[in-house]
C-alpha atoms as one frame of an Amber mdcrd trajectory, in Angstrom:
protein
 102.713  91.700 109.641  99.007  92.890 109.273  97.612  94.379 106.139  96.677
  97.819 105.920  94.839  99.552 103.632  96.282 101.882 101.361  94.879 104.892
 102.773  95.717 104.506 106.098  98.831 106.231 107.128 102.309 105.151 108.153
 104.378 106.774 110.582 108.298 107.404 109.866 110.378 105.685 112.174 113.118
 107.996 111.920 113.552 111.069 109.513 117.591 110.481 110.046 117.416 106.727
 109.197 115.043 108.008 105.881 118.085 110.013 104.891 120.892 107.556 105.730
 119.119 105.236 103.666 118.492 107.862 100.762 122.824 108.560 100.492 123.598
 104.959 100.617 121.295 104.314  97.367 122.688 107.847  96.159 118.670 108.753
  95.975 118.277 112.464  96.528 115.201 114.050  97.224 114.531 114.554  93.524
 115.013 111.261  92.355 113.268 109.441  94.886 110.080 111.554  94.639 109.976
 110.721  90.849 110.547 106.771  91.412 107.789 106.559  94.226 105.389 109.037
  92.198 105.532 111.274  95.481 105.976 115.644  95.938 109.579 116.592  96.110
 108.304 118.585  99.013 106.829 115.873 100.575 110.209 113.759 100.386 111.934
 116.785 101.946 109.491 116.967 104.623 110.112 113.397 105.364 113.683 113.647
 105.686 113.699 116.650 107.199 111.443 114.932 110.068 108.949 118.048 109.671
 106.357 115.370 108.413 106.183 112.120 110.266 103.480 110.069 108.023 102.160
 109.179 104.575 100.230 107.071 102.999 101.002 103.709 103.140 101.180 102.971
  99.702 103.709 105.525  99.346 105.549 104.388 102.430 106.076 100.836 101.061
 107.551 102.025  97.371 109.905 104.395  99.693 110.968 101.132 101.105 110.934
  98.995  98.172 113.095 101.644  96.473 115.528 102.142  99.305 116.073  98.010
  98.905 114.545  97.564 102.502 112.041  95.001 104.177 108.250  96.023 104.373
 108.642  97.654 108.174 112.045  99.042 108.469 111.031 102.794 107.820 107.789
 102.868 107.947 105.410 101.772 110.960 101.866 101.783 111.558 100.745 104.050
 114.251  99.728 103.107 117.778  96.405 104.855 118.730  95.617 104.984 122.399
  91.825 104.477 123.162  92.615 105.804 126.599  91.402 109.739 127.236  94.043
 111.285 129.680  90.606 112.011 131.367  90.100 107.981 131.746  93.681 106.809
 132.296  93.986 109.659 135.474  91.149 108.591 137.136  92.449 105.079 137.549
  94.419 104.109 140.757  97.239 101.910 140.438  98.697 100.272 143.372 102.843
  99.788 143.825 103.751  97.171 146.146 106.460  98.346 148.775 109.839  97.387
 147.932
């Protein structure tokens, strides 16, 4: 897996995986905030899918706390360096079937 700096950001694969995780390890959003040094509100936010990213330092304790492999919860994001503008203006050819 490639390193990444601790401020870059880490998207959330899935805020309903983040809280399956968080009742198997009976974490609640209070208690895992305090263990990963993170904003109850920002926990919440997670779960509640209304935030999709943090930092990656973060992500990884999240992880680490919930017992789970680097990668399970938390991905890097893909960034397109395609403009729609670009990516229109190119024709792609279908062969008949």
């Amino acid at each position: 897996m490639p390193q990444i700096a601790a401020s870059d950001g880490l998207e959330l694969i899935a805020s309903e995986a983040l809280a399956k995780y968080m009742r198997r390890r009976g974490e609640s959003v209070r208690s895992l905030a305090i263990k990963v040094n993170a904003s109850r509100a920002m926990i919440g936010r997670l779960r509640s899918g209304r935030q999709v990213r943090c930092r990656a330092d973060v992500a990884r304790v999240i992880e680490k706390e919930l017992s789970l492999q680097e990668g399970q919860l938390f991905v890097a994001p893909i960034v397109s360096r395609v403009s729609p503008k670009d990516a229109s203006d190119e024709t792609v050819e279908v062969p008949a079937a």
